[in-house]
MARVEXFI-670990 format. One record per residue (C-alpha): residue number from 1; x, y, z; residue in three letters. Coordinates in steps of 0.1 Angstrom, whole numbers. Each point is the difference from the previous one (the first is absolute). Example, Ala and Ser with C-alpha at 12.3 -4.5 7.8 and 13.67 -1.06 7.14 Angstrom:
2
+-----+-------+-------+-------+---------+
! num !     X !     Y !     Z ! residuo !
+-----+-------+-------+-------+---------+
!   1 !   123 !   -45 !    78 !     Ala !
!   2 !    14 !    34 !    -7 !     Ser !
+-----+-------+-------+-------+---------+
// end
This chain:
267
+-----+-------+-------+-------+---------+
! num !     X !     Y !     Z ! residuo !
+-----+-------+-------+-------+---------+
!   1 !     0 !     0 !     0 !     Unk !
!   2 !    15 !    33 !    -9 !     Unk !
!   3 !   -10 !    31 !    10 !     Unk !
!   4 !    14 !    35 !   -20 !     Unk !
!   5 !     9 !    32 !    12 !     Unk !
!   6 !    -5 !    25 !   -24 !     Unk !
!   7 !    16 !    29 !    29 !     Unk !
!   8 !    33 !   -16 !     1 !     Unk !
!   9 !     2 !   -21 !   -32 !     Unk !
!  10 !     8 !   -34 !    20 !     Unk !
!  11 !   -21 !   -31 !     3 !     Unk !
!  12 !   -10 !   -18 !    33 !     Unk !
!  13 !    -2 !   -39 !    -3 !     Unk !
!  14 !   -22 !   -18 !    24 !     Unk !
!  15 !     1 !   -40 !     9 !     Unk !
!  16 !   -30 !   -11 !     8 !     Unk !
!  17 !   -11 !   -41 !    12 !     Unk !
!  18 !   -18 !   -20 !   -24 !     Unk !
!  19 !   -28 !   -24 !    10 !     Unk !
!  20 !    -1 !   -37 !   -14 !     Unk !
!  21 !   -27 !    15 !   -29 !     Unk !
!  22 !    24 !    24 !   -14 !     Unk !
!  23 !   -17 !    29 !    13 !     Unk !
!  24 !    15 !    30 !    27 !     Unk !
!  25 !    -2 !   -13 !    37 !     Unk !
!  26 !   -19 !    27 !    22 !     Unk !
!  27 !   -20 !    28 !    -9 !     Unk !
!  28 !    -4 !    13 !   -38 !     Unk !
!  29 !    13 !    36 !    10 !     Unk !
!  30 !    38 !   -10 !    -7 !     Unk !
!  31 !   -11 !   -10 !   -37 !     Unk !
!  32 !   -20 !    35 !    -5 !     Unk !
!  33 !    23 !    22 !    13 !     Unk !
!  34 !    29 !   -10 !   -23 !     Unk !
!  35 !     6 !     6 !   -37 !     Unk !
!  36 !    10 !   -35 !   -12 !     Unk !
!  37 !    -4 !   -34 !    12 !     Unk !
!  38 !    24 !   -25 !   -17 !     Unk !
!  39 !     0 !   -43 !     4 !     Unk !
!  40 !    29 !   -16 !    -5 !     Unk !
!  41 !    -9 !   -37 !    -4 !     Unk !
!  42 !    15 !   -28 !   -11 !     Unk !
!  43 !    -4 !   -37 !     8 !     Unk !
!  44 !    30 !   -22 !    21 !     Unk !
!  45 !     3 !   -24 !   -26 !     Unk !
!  46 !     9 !    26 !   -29 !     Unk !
!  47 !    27 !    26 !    -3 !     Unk !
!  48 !   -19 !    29 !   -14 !     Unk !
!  49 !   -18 !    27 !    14 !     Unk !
!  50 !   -29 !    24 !   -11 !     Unk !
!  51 !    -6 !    37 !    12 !     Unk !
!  52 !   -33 !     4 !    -3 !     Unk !
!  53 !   -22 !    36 !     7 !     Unk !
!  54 !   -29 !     1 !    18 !     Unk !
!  55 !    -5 !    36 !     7 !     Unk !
!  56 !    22 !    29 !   -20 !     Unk !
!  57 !   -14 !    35 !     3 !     Unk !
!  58 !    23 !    10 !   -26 !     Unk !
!  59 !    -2 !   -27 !   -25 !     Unk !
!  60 !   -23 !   -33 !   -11 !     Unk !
!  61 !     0 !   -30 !    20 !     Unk !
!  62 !     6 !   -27 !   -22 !     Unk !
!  63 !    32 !     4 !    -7 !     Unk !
!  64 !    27 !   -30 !    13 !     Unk !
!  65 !    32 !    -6 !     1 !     Unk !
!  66 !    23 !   -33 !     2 !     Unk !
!  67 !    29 !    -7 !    16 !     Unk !
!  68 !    20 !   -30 !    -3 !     Unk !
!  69 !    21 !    -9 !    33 !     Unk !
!  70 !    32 !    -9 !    -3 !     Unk !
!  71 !    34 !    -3 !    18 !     Unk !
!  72 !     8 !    37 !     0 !     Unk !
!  73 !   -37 !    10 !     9 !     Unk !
!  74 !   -28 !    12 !   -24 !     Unk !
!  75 !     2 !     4 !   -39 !     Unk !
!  76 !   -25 !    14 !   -17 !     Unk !
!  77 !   -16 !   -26 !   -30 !     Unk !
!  78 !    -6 !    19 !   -31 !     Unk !
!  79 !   -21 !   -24 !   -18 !     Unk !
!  80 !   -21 !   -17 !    28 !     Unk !
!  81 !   -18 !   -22 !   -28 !     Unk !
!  82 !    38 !   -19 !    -7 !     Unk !
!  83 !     0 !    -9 !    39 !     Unk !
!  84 !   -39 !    -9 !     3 !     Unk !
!  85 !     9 !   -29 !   -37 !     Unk !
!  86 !    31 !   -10 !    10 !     Unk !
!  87 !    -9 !   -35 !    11 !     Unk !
!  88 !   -26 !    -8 !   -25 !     Unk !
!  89 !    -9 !   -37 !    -7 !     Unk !
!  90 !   -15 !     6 !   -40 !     Unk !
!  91 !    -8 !   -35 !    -2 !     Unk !
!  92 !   -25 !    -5 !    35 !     Unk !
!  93 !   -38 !     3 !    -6 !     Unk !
!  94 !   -18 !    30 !    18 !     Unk !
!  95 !    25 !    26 !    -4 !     Unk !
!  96 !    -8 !    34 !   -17 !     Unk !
!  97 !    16 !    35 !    -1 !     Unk !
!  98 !   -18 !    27 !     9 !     Unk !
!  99 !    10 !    35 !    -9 !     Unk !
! 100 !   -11 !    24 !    24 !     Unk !
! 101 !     5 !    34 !    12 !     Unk !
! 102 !    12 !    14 !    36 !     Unk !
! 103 !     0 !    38 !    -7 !     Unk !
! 104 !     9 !    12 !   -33 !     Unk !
! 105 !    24 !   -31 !     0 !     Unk !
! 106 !    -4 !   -32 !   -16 !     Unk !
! 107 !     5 !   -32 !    16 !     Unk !
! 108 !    -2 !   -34 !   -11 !     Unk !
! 109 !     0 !   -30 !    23 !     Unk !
! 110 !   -12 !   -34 !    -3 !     Unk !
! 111 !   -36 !   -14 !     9 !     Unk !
! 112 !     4 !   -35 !    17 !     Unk !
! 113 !   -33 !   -22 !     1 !     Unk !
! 114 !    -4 !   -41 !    15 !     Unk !
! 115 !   -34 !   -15 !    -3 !     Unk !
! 116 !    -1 !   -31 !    12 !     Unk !
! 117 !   -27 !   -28 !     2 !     Unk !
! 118 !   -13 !    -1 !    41 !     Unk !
! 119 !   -21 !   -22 !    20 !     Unk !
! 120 !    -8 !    23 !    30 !     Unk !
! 121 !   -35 !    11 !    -3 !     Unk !
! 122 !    13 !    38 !    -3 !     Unk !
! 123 !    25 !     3 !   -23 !     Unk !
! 124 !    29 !    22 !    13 !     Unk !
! 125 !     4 !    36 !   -16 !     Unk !
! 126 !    37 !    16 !    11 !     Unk !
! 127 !    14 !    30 !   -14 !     Unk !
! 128 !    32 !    20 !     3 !     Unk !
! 129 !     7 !    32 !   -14 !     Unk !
! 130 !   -33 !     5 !   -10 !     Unk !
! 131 !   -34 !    11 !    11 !     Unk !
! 132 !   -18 !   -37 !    11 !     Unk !
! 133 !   -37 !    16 !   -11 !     Unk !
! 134 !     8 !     9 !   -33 !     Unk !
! 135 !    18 !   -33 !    -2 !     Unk !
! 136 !   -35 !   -17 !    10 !     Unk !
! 137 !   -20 !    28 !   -26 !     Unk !
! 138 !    20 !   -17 !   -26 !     Unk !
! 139 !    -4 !   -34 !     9 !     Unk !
! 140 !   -39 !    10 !     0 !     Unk !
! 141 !    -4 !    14 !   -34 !     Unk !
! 142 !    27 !   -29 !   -17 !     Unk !
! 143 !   -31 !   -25 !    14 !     Unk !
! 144 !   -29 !    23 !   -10 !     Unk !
! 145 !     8 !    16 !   -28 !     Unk !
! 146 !    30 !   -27 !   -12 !     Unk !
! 147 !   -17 !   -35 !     8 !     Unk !
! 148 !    36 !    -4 !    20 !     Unk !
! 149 !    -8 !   -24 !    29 !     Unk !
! 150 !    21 !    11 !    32 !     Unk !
! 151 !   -19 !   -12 !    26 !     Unk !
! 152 !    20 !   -38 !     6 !     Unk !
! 153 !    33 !    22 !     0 !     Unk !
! 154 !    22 !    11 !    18 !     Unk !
! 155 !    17 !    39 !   -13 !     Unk !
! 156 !    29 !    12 !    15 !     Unk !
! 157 !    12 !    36 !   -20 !     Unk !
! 158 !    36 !    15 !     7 !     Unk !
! 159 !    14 !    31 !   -10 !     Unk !
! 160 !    40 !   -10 !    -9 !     Unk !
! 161 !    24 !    19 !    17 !     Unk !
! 162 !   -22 !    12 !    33 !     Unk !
! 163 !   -15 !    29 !   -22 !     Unk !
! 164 !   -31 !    14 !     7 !     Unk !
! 165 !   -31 !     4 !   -23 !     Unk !
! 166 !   -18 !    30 !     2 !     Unk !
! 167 !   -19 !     8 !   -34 !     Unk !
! 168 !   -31 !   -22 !   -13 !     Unk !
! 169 !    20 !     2 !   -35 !     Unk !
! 170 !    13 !   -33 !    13 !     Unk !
! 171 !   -32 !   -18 !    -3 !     Unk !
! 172 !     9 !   -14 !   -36 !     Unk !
! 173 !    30 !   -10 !    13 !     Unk !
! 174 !   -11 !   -22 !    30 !     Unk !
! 175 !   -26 !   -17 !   -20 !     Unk !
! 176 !    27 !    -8 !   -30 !     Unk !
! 177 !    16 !   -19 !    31 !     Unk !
! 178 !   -32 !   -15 !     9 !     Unk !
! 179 !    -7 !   -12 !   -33 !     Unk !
! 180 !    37 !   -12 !    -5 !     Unk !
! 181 !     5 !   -21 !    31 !     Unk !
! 182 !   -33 !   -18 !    -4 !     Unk !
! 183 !     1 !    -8 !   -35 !     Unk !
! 184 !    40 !    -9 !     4 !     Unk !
! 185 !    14 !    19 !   -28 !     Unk !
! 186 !    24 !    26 !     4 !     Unk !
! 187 !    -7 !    35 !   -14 !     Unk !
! 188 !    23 !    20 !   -28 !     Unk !
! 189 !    31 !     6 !    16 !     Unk !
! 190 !     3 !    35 !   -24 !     Unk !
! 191 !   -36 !    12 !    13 !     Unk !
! 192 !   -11 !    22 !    27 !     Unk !
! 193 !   -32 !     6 !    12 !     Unk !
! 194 !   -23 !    27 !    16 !     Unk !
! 195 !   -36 !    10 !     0 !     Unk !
! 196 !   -28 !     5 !    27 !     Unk !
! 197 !   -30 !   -28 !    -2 !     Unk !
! 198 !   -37 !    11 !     9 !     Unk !
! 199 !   -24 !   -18 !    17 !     Unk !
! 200 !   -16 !   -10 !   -32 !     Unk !
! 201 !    32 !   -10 !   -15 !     Unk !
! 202 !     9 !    30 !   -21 !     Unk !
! 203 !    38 !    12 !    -2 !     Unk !
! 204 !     3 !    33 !     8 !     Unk !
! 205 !    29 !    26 !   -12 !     Unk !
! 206 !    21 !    14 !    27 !     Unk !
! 207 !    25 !    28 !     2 !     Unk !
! 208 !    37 !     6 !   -20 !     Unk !
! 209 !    -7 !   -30 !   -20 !     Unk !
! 210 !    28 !    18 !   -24 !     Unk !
! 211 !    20 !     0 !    32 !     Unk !
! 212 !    -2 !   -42 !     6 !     Unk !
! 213 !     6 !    -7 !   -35 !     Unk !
! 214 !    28 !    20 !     1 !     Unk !
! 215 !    13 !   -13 !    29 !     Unk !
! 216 !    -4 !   -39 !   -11 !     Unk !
! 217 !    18 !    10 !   -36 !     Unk !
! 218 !    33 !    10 !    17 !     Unk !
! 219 !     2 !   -35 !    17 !     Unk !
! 220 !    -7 !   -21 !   -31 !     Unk !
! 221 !   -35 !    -6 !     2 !     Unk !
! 222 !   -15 !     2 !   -33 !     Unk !
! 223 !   -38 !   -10 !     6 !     Unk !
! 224 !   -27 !    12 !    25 !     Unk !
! 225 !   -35 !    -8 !     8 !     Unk !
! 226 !   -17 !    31 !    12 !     Unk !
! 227 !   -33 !    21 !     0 !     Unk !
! 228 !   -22 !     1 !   -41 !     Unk !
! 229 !     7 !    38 !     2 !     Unk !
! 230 !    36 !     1 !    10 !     Unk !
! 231 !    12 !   -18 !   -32 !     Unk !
! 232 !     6 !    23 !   -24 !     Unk !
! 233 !    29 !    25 !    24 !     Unk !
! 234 !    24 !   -27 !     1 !     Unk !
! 235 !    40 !    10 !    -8 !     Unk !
! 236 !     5 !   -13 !   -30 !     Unk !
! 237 !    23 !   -30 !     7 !     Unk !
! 238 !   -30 !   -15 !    22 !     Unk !
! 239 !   -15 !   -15 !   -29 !     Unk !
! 240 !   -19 !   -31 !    15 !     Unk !
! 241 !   -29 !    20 !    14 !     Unk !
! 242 !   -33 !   -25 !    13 !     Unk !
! 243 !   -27 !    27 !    10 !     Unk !
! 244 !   -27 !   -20 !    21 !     Unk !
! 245 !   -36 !    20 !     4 !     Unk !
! 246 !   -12 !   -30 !    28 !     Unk !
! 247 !    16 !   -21 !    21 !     Unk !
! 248 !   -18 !   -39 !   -19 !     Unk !
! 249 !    23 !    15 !   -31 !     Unk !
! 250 !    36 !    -5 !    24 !     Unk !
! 251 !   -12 !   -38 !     9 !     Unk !
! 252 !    -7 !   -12 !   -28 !     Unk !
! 253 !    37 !    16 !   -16 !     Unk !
! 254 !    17 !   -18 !    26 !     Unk !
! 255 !   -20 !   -35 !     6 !     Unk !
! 256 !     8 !     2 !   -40 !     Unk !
! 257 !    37 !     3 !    -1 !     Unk !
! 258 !    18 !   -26 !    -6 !     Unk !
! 259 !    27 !   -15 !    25 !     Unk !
! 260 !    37 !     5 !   -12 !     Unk !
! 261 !    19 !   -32 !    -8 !     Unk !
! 262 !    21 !   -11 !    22 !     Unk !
! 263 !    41 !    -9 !   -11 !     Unk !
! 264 !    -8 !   -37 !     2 !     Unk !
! 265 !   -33 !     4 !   -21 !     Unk !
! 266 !     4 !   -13 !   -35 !     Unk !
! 267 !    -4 !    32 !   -32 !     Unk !
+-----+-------+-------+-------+---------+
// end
């Protein structure tokens, strides 16, 4: 939490304790009274770190940064998207990239699905990284509006890397996963995905579509599936555009695809 002093042109920084939910123990007044409150978060088991805003009087609150944490302390990573694909298994069914936005910066980070046949009367739904309602809106309009049949299984969603999903653009993504690891076919390893789902199924455009494409270009991806009416302000070497006006139009692509041969399959 930082706090500015116009007068004397200095800045006063004030540590405050954190409760188990994230939020600032004790009363609100501490958070209202300053001029910025940053997170820095991170997760034991990784060695980055995000800056994130949650209150700037001078600025948006969107923005992040990452830091990677090394021997001599904390570098800054230019190009988060490189850190959040490093480890990328192309081959491995209910995997896709989604190209999202934090800010007026583009991110890209991989969408990790497992559904998996159960025999508990309530099929387990666990999520990480991600909000676990929209996870069970989805799940909802891929049986109603999809004929996809969730109910026997179990769905566990992960966000690689310990990022956090913040924007519904991710919606087309998750259910790409979905899709993927139930049918067992892995996705295009050159595609990314984004696009908000309705309730009745419809893809929706979102922001700085321009921005994603963009983004997914510089790393070598060369084919995205994304909102009917973002298709046409692609960059010009994303040619492999798949513009999708409802959501029965992404399952039936992928239940279609064909599975890759393997290196001891004969052809």
């Amino acid at each position: 939490m930082i706090r500015y002093a116009k007068q004397t042109g200095t800045a006063m920084v004030l540590v405050g304790h954190v409760t188990k939910e994230g939020q600032i123990a004790g009363p609100r007044v501490v958070e209202h009274m300053v001029d910025a409150v940053l997170y820095f978060e991170g997760e034991r088991g990784h060695h980055y770190r995000i800056l994130r805003t949650v209150k700037n009087r001078f600025g948006p609150t969107d923005e992040i940064g990452v830091f990677e944490m090394g021997d001599s302390g904390l570098r800054e990573v230019a190009n988060p998207s490189e850190l959040f694909l490093g480890e990328r298994n192309d081959k491995a069914p209910g995997a896709a990239v989604f190209a999202g936005m934090e800010g007026t910066r583009p991110v890209l980070v991989e969408v990790q699905a497992l559904v998996a046949p159960t025999s508990l009367g309530t099929p387990r739904r666990a999520v990480i990284g991600w909000d676990s309602a929209r996870l069970s809106m989805i799940l909802a309009v891929l049986e109603a509006h999809c004929g996809v049949k969730l109910g026997n299984h179990d769905v566990y969603l992960n966000i690689a890397g310990g990022y956090r999903i913040t924007e519904p653009a991710a919606d087309l993504a998750v259910a790409a996963a979905l899709i993927s690891s139930l049918v067992g076919l892995a996705l295009p390893v050159d595609c990314v995905y984004f696009g908000e789902v309705s309730l009745s199924g419809a893809v929706r455009p979102v922001t700085h579509p321009a921005q994603r494409l963009k983004e997914a270009s510089k790393l070598g991806f060369s084919r995205a599936v994304l909102p009917a009416g973002s298709a046409e302000i692609a960059p010009g070497n994303v040619n492999g555009l798949k513009g999708l006006e409802s959501l029965p139009d992404l399952v039936a692509d992928i239940a279609g695809m064909k599975p890759e041969p393997g290196p001891n399959d004969d052809g």
